[in-house]
DOTI-110637 format. One record per residue: residue in one letter; x, y, z of N, C-alpha, C in turn. Coordinates in steps of 0.02 Angstrom, whole numbers, plus 50000, padded with zeros to 5 digits. Layout:
% residues N
AXYZXYZXYZ ...
END
This chain:
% residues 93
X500424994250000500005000050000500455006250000 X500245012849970500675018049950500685021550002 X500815027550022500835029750067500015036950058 X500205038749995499565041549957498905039449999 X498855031749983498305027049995498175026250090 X498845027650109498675027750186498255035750212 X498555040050165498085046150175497625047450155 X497325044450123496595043550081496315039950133 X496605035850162496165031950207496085036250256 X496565039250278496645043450359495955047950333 X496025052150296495445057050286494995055250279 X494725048250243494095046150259493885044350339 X494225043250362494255039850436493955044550487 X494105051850462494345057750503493495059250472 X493435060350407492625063650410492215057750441 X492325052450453491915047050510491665042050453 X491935040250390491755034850348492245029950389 X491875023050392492115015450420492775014950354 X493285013550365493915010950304493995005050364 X494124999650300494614993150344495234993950329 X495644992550370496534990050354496584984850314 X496984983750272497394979050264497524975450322 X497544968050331497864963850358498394962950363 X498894966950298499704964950317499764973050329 X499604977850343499904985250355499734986750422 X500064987450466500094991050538500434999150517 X499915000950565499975008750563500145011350645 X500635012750668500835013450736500845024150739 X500685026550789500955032650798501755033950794 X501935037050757502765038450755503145041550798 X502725047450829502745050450891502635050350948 X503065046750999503175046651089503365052951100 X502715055051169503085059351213503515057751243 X504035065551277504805062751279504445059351356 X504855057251420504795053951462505205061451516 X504755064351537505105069251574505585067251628 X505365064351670505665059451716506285055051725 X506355052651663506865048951625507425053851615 X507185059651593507675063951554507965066651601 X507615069451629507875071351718508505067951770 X508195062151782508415055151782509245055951765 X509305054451707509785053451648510315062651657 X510055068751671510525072951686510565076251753 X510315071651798510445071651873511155068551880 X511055063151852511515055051851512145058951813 X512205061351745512555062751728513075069251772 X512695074951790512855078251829513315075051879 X513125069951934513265067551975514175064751978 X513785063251891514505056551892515065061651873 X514755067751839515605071851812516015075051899 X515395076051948515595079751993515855075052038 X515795068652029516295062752075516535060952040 X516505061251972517525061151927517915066651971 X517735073051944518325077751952518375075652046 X518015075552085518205076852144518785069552141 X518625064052106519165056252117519745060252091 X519695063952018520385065552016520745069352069 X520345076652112520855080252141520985075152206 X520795069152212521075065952281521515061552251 X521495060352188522315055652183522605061852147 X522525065752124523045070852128523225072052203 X523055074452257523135075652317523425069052333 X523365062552343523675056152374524435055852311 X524545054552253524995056752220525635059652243 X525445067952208525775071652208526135074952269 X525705073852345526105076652401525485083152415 X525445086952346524905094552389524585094652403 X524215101852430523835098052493523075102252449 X522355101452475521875102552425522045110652427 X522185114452475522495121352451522945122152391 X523245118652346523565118752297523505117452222 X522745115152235522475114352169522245119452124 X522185117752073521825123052040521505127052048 X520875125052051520375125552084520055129552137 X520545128552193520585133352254520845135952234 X521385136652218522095144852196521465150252141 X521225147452102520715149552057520085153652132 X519835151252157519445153852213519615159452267 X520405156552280520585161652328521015169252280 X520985167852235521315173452173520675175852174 X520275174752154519665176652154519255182052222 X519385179452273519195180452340519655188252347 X520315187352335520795193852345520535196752307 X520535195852243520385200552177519685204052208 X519135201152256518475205352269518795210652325 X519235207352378519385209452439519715216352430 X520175216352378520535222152357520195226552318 X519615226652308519225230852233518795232552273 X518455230552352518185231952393518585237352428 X518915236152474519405240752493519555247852436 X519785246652389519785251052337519215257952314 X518535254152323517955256052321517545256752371 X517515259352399517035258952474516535262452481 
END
Protein backbone atom coordinates (compact mmCIF):
# COMPACT_ATOMS: atom_id res chain seq x y z
CA UNK A 1 0.00 0.00 0.00
CA UNK A 2 1.34 3.60 -1.00
CA UNK A 3 1.65 5.95 1.33
CA UNK A 4 -0.88 8.30 -0.87
CA UNK A 5 -3.40 5.39 -0.10
CA UNK A 6 -2.67 5.54 3.71
CA UNK A 7 -3.83 9.22 3.50
CA UNK A 8 -6.82 8.71 1.63
CA UNK A 9 -7.68 6.38 4.14
CA UNK A 10 -6.72 8.68 7.18
CA UNK A 11 -9.11 11.41 5.71
CA UNK A 12 -11.82 9.22 5.17
CA UNK A 13 -11.51 7.95 8.72
CA UNK A 14 -11.32 11.53 10.07
CA UNK A 15 -14.75 12.73 8.21
CA UNK A 16 -16.18 9.40 10.19
CA UNK A 17 -16.51 6.96 6.96
CA UNK A 18 -15.78 3.07 8.39
CA UNK A 19 -12.18 2.18 6.09
CA UNK A 20 -10.78 -1.37 6.88
CA UNK A 21 -6.94 -2.00 7.07
CA UNK A 22 -5.23 -4.21 5.28
CA UNK A 23 -4.28 -7.25 7.17
CA UNK A 24 -0.60 -7.01 6.33
CA UNK A 25 -0.20 -2.96 7.10
CA UNK A 26 0.18 -1.79 10.76
CA UNK A 27 -0.05 1.74 11.26
CA UNK A 28 1.66 2.67 14.72
CA UNK A 29 1.91 6.51 15.97
CA UNK A 30 5.51 7.69 15.11
CA UNK A 31 5.47 10.08 17.82
CA UNK A 32 6.35 9.31 21.79
CA UNK A 33 6.15 11.85 24.27
CA UNK A 34 9.60 12.55 25.58
CA UNK A 35 9.57 10.79 29.25
CA UNK A 36 10.21 13.84 31.48
CA UNK A 37 11.32 11.88 34.32
CA UNK A 38 13.72 9.78 32.49
CA UNK A 39 15.33 12.78 31.09
CA UNK A 40 15.73 14.25 34.35
CA UNK A 41 16.83 11.02 35.64
CA UNK A 42 19.57 10.69 32.96
CA UNK A 43 21.05 14.58 33.72
CA UNK A 44 20.88 14.31 37.46
CA UNK A 45 23.02 11.01 37.02
CA UNK A 46 25.09 12.54 34.56
CA UNK A 47 25.71 15.63 36.59
CA UNK A 48 26.52 13.50 39.50
CA UNK A 49 29.00 11.30 37.85
CA UNK A 50 31.19 14.37 36.24
CA UNK A 51 31.19 15.95 39.86
CA UNK A 52 32.57 12.55 41.51
CA UNK A 53 35.04 12.22 38.55
CA UNK A 54 36.63 15.54 39.04
CA UNK A 55 36.40 15.35 42.89
CA UNK A 56 38.32 11.25 42.34
CA UNK A 57 40.77 13.10 40.31
CA UNK A 58 41.71 16.04 42.83
CA UNK A 59 42.14 13.18 45.62
CA UNK A 60 44.61 11.11 43.66
CA UNK A 61 46.08 14.15 42.55
CA UNK A 62 46.26 15.12 46.34
CA UNK A 63 47.33 11.22 47.49
CA UNK A 64 49.97 11.34 44.39
CA UNK A 65 51.54 14.32 44.17
CA UNK A 66 52.21 15.31 48.03
CA UNK A 67 49.81 18.90 47.78
CA UNK A 68 47.66 19.61 49.86
CA UNK A 69 43.74 20.49 48.50
CA UNK A 70 44.99 24.27 49.03
CA UNK A 71 47.13 23.75 45.94
CA UNK A 72 44.94 22.86 43.39
CA UNK A 73 43.63 24.60 40.79
CA UNK A 74 40.74 25.11 41.68
CA UNK A 75 41.15 26.66 45.07
CA UNK A 76 44.18 28.97 43.92
CA UNK A 77 41.41 29.90 41.15
CA UNK A 78 38.88 30.77 44.27
CA UNK A 79 41.17 32.33 46.55
CA UNK A 80 42.63 34.67 43.45
CA UNK A 81 39.32 35.31 43.07
CA UNK A 82 38.39 36.08 46.79
CA UNK A 83 41.58 38.75 46.91
CA UNK A 84 40.75 40.09 43.55
CA UNK A 85 36.94 41.06 45.37
CA UNK A 86 38.76 41.89 48.78
CA UNK A 87 41.06 44.41 47.14
CA UNK A 88 38.44 46.16 44.66
CA UNK A 89 36.36 46.38 47.87
CA UNK A 90 38.79 48.14 49.85
CA UNK A 91 39.56 50.21 46.73
CA UNK A 92 35.90 51.20 46.42
CA UNK A 93 34.06 51.78 49.49
Amino acid sequence: MSLWDKWEREKLRKKGFRVQEPKDVEIHESYTKPDIRKQVSIVLATLIGCLLLVLMVMLVETLYTGKGWSDTYIVRLFATMQRTRERLAVQNP
